[in-house]
MARMIMAR-721311 format. One record per residue (C-alpha): chain; x, y, z. Coordinates in pm, whole numbers, plus 32768, in hexadecimal, padded with zeros to 4 digits. Example, Ala and Ser with C-alpha at 12.3 -4.5 7.8 and 13.67 -1.06 7.14 Angstrom:
2
<chain->A	x->84CE	y->7E3E	z->830C>
<chain->A	x->8557	y->7F96	z->82CA>
//
This chain:
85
<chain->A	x->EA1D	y->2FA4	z->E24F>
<chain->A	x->EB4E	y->2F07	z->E304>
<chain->A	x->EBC3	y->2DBD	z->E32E>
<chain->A	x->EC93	y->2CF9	z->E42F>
<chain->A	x->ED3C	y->2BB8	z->E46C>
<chain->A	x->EDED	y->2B0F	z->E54C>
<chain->A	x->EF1B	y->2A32	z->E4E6>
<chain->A	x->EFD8	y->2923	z->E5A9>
<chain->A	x->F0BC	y->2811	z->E59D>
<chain->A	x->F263	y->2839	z->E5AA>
<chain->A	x->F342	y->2905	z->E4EF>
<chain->A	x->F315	y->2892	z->E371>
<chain->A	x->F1F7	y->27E4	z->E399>
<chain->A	x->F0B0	y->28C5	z->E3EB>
<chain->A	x->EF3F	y->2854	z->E3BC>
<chain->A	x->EE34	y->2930	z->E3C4>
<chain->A	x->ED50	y->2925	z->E511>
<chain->A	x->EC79	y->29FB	z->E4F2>
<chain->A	x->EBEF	y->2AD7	z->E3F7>
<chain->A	x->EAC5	y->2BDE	z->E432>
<chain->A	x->EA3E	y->2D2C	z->E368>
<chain->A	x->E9C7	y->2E3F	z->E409>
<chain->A	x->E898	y->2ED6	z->E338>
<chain->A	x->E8C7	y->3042	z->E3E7>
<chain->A	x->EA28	y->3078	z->E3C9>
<chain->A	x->EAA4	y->30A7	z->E515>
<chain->A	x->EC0B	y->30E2	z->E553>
<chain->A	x->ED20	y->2FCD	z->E562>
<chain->A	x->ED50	y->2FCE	z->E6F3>
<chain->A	x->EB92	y->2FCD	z->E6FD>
<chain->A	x->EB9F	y->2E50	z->E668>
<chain->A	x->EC8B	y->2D91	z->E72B>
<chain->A	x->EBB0	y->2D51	z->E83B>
<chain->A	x->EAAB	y->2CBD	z->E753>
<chain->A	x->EBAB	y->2BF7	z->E686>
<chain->A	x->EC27	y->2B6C	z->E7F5>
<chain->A	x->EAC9	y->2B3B	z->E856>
<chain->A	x->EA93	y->2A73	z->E715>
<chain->A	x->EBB3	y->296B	z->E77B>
<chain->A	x->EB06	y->2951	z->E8D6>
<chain->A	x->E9DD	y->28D2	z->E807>
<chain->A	x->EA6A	y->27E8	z->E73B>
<chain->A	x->EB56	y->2768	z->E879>
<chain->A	x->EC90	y->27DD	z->E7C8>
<chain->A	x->EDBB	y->27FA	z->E8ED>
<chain->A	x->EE0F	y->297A	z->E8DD>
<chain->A	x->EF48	y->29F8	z->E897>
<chain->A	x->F05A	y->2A80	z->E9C5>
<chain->A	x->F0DB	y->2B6D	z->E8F8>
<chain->A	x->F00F	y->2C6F	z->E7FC>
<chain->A	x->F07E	y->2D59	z->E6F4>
<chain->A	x->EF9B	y->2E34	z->E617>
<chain->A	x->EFE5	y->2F18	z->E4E6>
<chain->A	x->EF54	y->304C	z->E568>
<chain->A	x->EEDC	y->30A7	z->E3DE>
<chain->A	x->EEF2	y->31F7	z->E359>
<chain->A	x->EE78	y->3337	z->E3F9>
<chain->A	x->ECF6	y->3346	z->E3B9>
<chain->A	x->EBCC	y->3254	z->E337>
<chain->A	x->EC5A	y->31B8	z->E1F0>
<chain->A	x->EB5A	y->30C4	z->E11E>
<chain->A	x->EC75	y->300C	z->E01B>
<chain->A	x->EB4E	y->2FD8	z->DF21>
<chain->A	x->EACC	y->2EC9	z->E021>
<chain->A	x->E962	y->2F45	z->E011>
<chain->A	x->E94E	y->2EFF	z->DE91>
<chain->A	x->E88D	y->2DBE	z->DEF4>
<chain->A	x->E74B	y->2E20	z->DF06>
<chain->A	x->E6A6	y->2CCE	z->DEE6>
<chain->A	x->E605	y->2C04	z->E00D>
<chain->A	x->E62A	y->2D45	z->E0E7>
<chain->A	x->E70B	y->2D03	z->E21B>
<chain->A	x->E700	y->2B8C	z->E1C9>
<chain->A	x->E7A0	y->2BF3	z->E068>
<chain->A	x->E8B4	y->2CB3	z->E13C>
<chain->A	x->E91D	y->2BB8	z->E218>
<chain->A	x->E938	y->2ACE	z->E0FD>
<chain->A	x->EA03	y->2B8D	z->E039>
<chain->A	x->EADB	y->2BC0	z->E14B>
<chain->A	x->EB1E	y->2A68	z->E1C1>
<chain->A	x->EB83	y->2A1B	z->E063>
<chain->A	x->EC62	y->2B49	z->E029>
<chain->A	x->ED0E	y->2AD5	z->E17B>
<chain->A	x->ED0F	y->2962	z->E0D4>
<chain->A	x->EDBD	y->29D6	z->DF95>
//
């Protein structure tokens, strides 16, 4: 599993825009066009500028999957709360 957010704001002062977890662990540069796509949705004014950590070299899980409750409801929930903490 991966996940992805998107943060905004100025220098000092980021929120979180988006947050999203993708259940078959696709690469980093694979979910910025869904995490874009999400703030399209929800009418969020996308950014001019993007930068991404390109991760490490390979599919890497970071002991995300250990939610196994709820399924891929369970995952996006535990997600969206790591990303709030």
């Amino acid at each position: 599993m991966n996940c992805g957010l998107v943060t905004g704001g100025k220098k000092g002062k980021k929120i979180i825009l988006t947050v999203n977890a993708f259940i078959d662990n696709p690469f980093d540069r694979h979910t910025i066009e869904p995490l874009l796509n999400q703030m399209k949705t929800n009418e969020i004014h996308l950014p001019k500028e993007l930068v991404y950590d390109r991760g490490s070299k390979g599919k890497t899980d970071f002991r995300m999957q250990q939610n196994n409750l709820w399924g891929e409801k369970g995952i996006q929930i535990n997600a969206l709360m790591a990303a709030t903490a």
